[in-house]
N, C-alpha and C positions, 0 to 999 in steps of 0.2 A: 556552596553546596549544590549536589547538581539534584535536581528533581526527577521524581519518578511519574509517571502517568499511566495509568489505566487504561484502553480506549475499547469500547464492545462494539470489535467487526462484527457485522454480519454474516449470514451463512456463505452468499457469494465473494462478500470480500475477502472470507478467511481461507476460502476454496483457490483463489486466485494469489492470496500470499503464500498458502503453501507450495503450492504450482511453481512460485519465485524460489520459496524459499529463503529462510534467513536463520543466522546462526545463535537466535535465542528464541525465548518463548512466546509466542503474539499475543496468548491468554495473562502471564504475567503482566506487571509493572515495566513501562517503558520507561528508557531511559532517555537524555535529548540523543545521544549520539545514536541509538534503535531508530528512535524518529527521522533523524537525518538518513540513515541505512534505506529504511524504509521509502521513504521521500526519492531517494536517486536510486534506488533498485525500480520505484515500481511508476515512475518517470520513464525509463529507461526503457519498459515495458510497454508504457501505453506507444514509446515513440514507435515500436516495432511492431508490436501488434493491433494497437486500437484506431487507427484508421484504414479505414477503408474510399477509394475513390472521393480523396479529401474532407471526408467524412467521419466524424466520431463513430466508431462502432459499440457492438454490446461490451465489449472486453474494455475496451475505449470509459464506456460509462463507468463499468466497477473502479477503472484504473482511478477518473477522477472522484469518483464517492469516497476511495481509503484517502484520494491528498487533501478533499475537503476533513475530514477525520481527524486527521492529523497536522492540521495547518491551524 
């Protein structure tokens, strides 16, 4: 049976997953496969936009606050 999860993003984090974008609710019950969704959409994210001059940026930090969330 696959489990469901809850996670309460914060106002930046949920600003930055909408921005992504994803094709269910972030406020609902996750699912693993949402989390996995989540996980490689907003990876995929921090790689293009959250460095700067080999540097973690501010986008960078939200990127890794939602995978810490969700890990």
């Amino acid at each position: 049976m696959m489990k469901k999860m809850k996670i309460d993003f914060d106002n930046k984090q949920m600003d930055l997953l909408n921005k992504i974008g994803f094709p269910f609710s972030l406020s609902e019950d996750l699912s693993d496969d949402d989390i996995l969704l989540i996980d490689e959409k907003v990876s995929e994210y921090f790689q293009l936009n959250g460095i700067d001059n080999d540097r973690v940026n501010d986008i960078g930090l939200v990127c890794e606050s939602i995978i810490d969330c969700i890990s």
